[in-house]
BAMI-448340 format. One line per 5 residues: their letters; for each residue x, y, z of C-alpha. Coordinates in Angstrom, 1 decimal. Each point is the difference from the previous one (the first is absolute). Example, Ala and Ser with C-alpha at 12.3 -4.5 7.8 and 13.67 -1.06 7.14 Angstrom:
AS> 12.3,-4.5,7.8 | 1.4,3.4,-0.7
// end
This chain:
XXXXX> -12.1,-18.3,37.3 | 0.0,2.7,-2.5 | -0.1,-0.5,-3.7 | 3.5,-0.2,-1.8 | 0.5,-0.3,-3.4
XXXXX> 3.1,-1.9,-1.4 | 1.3,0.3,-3.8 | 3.3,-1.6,-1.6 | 0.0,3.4,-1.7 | 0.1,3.6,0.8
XXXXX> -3.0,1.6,-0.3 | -3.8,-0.6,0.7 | -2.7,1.4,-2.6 | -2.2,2.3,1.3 | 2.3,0.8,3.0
XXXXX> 3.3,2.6,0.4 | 3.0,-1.0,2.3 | -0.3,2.9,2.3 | 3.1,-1.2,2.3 | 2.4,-3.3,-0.1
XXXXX> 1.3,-1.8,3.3 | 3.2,-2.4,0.0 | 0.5,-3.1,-1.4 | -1.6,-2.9,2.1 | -0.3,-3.6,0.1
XXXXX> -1.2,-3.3,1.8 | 0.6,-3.8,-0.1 | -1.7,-3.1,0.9 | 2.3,-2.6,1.3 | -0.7,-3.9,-1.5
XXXXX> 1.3,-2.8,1.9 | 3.4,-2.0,-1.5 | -2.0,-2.8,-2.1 | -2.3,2.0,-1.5 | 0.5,-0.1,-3.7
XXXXX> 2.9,-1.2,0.5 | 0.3,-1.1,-3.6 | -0.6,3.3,-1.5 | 2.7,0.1,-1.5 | -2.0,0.0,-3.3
XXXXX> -3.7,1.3,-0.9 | -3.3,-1.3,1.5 | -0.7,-1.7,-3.8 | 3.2,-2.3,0.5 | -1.4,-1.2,3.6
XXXXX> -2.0,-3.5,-0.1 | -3.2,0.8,-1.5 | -2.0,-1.6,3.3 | 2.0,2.4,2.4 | -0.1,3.3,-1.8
XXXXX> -3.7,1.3,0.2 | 0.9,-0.9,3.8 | 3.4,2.3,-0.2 | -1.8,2.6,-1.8 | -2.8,0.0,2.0
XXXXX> 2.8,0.6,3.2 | 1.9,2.6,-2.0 | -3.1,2.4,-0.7 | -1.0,-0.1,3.8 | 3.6,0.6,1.0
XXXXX> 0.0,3.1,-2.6 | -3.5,1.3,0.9 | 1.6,-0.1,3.7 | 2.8,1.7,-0.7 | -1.7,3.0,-2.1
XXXXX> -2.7,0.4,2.7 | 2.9,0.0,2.6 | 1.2,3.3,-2.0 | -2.9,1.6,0.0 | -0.5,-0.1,3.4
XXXXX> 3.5,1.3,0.3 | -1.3,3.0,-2.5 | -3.2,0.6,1.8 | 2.0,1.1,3.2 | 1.8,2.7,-1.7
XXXXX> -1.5,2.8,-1.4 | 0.0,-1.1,-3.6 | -2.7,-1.9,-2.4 | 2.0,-1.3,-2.6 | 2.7,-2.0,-1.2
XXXXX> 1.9,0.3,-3.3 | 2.5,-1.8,-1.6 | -1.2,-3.4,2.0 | 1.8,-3.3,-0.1 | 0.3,-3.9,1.3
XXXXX> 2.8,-1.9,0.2 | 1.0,-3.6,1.3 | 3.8,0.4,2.2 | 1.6,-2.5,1.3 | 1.8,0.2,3.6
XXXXX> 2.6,-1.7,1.8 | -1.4,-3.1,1.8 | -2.0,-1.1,-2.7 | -2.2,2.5,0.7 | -2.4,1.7,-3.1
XXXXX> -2.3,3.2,-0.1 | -2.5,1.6,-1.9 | 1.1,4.0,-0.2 | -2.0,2.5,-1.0 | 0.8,3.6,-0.6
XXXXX> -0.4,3.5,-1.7 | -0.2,3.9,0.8 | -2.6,1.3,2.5 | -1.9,3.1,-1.9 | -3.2,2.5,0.7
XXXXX> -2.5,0.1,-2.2 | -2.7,2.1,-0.8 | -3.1,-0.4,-2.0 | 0.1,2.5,-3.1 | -2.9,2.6,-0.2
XXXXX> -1.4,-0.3,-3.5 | -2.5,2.6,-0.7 | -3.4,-0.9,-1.8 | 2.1,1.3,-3.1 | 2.6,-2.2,0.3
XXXXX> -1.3,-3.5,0.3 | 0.1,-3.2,-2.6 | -2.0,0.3,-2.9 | 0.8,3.4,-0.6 | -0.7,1.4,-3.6
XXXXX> 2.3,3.4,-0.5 | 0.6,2.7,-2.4 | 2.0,2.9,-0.6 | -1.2,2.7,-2.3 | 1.8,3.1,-1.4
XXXXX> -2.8,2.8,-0.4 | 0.6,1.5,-3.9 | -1.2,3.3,0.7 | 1.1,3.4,2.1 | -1.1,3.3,0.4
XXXXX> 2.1,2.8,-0.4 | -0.7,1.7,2.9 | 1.5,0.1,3.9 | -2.4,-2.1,0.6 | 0.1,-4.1,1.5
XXXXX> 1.0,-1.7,-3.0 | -0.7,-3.6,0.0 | 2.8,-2.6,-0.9 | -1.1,-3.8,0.7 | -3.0,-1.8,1.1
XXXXX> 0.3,-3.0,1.9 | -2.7,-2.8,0.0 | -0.5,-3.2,2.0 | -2.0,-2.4,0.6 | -1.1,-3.3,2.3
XXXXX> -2.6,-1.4,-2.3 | -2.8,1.5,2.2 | 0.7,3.6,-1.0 | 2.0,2.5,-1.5 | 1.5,3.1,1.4
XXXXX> 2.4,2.8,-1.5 | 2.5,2.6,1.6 | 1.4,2.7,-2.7 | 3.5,1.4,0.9 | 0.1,4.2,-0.4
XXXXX> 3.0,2.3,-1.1 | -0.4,3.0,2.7 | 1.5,2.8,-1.4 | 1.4,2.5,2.5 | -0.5,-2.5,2.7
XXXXX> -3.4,1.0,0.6 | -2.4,-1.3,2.6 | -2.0,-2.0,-2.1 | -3.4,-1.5,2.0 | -1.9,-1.8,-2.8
XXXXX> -0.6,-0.3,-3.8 | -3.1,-0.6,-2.1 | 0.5,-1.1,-3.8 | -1.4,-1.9,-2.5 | 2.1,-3.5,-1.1
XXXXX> -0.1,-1.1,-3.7 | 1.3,-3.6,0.0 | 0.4,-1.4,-4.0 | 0.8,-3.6,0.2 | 2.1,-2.0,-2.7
XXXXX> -3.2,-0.2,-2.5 | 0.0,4.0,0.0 | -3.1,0.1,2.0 | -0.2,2.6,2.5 | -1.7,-0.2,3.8
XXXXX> -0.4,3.4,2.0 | -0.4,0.5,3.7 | -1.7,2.7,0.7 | 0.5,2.5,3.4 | 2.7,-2.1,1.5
XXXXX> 0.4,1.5,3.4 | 4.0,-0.5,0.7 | 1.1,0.9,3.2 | 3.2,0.1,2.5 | 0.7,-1.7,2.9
XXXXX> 3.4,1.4,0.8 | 1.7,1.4,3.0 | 2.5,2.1,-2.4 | -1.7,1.2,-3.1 | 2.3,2.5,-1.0
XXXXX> 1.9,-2.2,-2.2 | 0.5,0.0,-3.3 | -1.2,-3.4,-1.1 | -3.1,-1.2,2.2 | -2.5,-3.0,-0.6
XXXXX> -3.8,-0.1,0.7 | -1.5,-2.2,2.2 | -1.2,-3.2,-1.7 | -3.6,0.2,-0.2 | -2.8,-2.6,-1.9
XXXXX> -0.7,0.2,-3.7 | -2.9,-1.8,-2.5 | 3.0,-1.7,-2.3 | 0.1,-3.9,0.0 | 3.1,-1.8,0.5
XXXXX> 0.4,-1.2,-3.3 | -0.6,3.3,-1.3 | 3.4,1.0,1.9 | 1.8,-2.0,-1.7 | -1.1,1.8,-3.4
XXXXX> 0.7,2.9,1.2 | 2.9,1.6,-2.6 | -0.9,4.2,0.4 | -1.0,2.6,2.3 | -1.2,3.7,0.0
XXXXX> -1.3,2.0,3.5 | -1.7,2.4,-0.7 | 0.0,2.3,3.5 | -3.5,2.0,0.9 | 1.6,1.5,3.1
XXXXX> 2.6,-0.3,2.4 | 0.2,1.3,4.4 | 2.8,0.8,1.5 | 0.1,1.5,3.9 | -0.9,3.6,-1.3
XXXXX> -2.5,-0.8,-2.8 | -2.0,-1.7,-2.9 | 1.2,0.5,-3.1 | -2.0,-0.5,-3.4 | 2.1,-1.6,-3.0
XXXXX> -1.3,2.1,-3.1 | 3.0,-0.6,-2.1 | 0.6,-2.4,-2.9 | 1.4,-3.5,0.1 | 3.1,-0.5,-2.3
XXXXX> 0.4,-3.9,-1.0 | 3.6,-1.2,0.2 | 1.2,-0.9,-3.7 | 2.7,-2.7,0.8 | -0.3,-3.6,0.1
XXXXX> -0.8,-1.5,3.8 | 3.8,-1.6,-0.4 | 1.7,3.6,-0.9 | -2.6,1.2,2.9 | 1.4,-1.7,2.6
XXXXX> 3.6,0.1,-1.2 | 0.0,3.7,0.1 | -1.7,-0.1,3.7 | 2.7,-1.9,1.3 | 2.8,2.4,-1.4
XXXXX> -2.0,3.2,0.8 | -2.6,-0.5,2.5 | -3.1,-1.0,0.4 | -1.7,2.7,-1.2 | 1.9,0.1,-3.2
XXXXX> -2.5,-0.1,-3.2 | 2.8,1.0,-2.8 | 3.6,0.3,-1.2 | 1.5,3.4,0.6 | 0.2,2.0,-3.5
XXXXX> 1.0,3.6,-0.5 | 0.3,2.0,-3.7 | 1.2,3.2,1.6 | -3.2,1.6,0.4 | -1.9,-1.9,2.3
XXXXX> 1.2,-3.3,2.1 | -2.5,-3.4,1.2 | 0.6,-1.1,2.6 | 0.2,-3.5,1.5 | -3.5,1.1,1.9
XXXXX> -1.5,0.7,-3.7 | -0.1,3.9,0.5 | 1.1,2.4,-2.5 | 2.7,2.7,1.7 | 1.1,3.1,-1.7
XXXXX> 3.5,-0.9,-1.5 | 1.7,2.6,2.3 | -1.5,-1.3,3.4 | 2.2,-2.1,2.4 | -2.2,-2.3,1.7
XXXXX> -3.2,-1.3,-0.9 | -3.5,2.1,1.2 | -1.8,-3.3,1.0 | 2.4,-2.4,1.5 | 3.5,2.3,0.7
XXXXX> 2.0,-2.6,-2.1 | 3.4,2.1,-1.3 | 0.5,0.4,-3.4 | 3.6,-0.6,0.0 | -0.2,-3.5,1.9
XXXXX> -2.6,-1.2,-2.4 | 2.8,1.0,-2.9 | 2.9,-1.7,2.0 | -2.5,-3.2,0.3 | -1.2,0.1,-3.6
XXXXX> 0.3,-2.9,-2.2 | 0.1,-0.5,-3.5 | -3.3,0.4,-1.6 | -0.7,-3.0,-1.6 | -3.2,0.2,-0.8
XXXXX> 0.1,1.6,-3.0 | 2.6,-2.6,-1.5 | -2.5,-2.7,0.8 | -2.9,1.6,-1.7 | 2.5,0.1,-3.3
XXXXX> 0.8,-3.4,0.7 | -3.4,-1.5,-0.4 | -0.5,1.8,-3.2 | 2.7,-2.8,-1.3 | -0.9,-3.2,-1.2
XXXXX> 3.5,-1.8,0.4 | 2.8,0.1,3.1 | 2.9,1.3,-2.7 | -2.2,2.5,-0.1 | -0.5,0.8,3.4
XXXXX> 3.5,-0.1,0.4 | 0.3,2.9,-2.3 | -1.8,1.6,2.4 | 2.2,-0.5,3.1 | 2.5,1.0,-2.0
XXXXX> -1.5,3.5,-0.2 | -0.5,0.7,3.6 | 3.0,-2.4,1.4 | 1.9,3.2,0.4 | -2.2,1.6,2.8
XXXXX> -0.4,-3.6,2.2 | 2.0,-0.5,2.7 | 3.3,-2.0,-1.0 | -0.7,-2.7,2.5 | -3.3,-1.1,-2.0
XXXXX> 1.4,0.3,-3.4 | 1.5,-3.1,-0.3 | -2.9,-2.1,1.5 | -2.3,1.7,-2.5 | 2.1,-0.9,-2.6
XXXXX> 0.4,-4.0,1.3 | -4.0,0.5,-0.3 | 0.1,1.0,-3.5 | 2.6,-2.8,-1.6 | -1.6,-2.6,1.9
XXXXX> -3.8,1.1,-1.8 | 1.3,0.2,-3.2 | 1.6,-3.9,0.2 | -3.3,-1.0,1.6 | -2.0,1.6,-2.7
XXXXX> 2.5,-1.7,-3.2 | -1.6,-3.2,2.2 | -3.2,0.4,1.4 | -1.5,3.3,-1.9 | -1.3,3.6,1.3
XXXXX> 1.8,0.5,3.7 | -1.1,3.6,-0.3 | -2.5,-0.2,3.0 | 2.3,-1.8,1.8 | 3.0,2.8,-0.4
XXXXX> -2.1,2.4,0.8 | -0.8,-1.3,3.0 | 3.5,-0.7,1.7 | 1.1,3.3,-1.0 | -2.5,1.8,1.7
XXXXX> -0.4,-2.5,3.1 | 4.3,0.8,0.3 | -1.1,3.8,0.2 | -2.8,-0.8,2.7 | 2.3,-2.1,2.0
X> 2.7,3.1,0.3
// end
């Protein structure tokens, strides 16, 4: 007889439900006296009979469960969710044990070597670009099983091209300011379509110790060279580090892209764009990533930055409030009134508790980031 598995739930772990059958069940018939005086629990029954009754009942159950999976094991399923017993009484005096539930498939799930228990994780946002059409690096992934550590970095391809592999350097600075490099990491593609805009490398070995991952709060690649299907290129051009916090970093990626490394400014002359690269104030679209001036200036949000910066020059919230107060003018009218809710609830906290400037400061700019 085949294995079946039986659950009173719905789901197996470590299996999927590939296809569900109908609704089955089976019974075991008891003869009229037996337990007869049911009619309350097994702990009401003389003590001197009920290890005897029990004993009966368990062998009547095990029957009846291993009568349904013999039922299961000539259909095509494994499985059985949603499994019940139950005691129902007949006409004639006559009592069964019932047992029932919904035939399903199952199917083992694949878990790759990357995917299994234990697994130590980390996302990193790289902090520096190059200003160039070039791969620009945007994450670095890193996981590990305990018995090593390996790393996949995730590109930007500009102009879709072909890429084939990467070399770079990887600065890692943990949360003590200490930095680790890797040198000549080899990063290639295992793709059937690399012609995409976002690709990520294979995940390949690296020296770094688990508990170092977990450290981890930075990272800078540093590219040597890149292939594509045509060619290998040489990277001679300088790295630009990314001024923003890792917070503002990944707020900004998520409203403009991945490859996004700053806030789109303009003064008339010259434009930034979200890419980081400095456009001639008459040019449409951006040289390096095609981005359209106007749709950055229909997406552009207040610039708060600067009011926070004059913000943390004050010692007191009043004072920050006098602050808002300049700039409430240019923020969206939706936002107004929370940032003001921010600012009278500081200044009662303060009469109370003392300096809530850090604190203001914060959930002002974290309502900005969350917009």
């Amino acid at each position: 007889m085949k294995s079946v598995m039986i659950t009173s739930g719905t789901s197996f772990e470590g299996f999927d439900i590939v296809a569900y059958g109908e609704y089955r069940f089976t019974q075991t018939i008891l003869n009229s006296n037996f337990l007869k005086d049911f009619g309350t629990s097994i702990a009401d029954i003389a003590t001197d009979r009920s290890e005897v009754y029990q004993e009966k009942l368990d062998g009547i159950l095990n029957k009846t469960i291993q009568s349904f999976k013999k039922l299961v094991g000539k259909t095509e399923y494994n499985a059985v969710i949603g499994f019940q017993t139950n005691v129902a009484e007949y006409s004639n005096n006559l009592t069964a044990v019932v047992a029932s539930g919904t035939l399903v498939k199952l199917e083992k799930q694949y878990r790759s070597e990357l995917t299994k228990s234990g697994l130590t994780e980390k996302e990193v946002l790289v902090s520096n670009y190059y200003d160039e059409v070039m791969p620009r690096a945007v994450k670095l992934v890193l996981v590990s099983e305990g018995s090593g550590t390996k790393i996949s970095a995730w590109f930007h391809s500009y102009n879709n091209e072909d890429i084939r592999a990467v070399k770079a350097d990887i600065e890692f600075v943990n949360l003590y300011g200490d930095a680790t490099t890797l040198t000549g990491v080899d990063f290639t593609f295992d793709n059937n379509d690399t012609h995409l805009s976002s690709i990520q490398s294979d995940y390949i070995d690296c020296k770094l110790p688990e508990k170092y991952i977990k450290l981890i709060s930075s990272a800078k690649v540093y590219i040597k060279k890149y292939v594509t299907s045509r060619e290998i290129y040489l990277c001679s051009a300088e790295s630009v580090d990314i001024v923003i916090s890792p917070a503002k970093l990944k707020s900004l990626k998520a409203k403009a892209g991945m490859d996004a490394v700053g806030a789109y400014k303009a003064d008339g002359l010259v434009w930034r764009c979200n890419c980081g690269h400095i456009n001639e104030g008459g040019a449409e679209e951006c040289v390096i990533c095609h981005r359209k001036q106007d749709d950055m200036k229909k997406n552009r949000s207040f610039d708060y930055e600067p009011m926070i910066a004059e913000m943390e020059t004050k010692e007191f919230v009043i004072e920050i409030k006098d602050v808002l107060m300049k700039y409430i003018k240019d923020i969206d009218a939706k936002l107004r009134m929370q940032l003001l809710e921010i600012m009278e609830s500081g200044i009662q906290y303060e009469k109370i508790r003392g300096s809530m400037k850090d604190t203001v400061i914060e959930k002002v700019e974290k309502l900005f980031l969350e917009l």
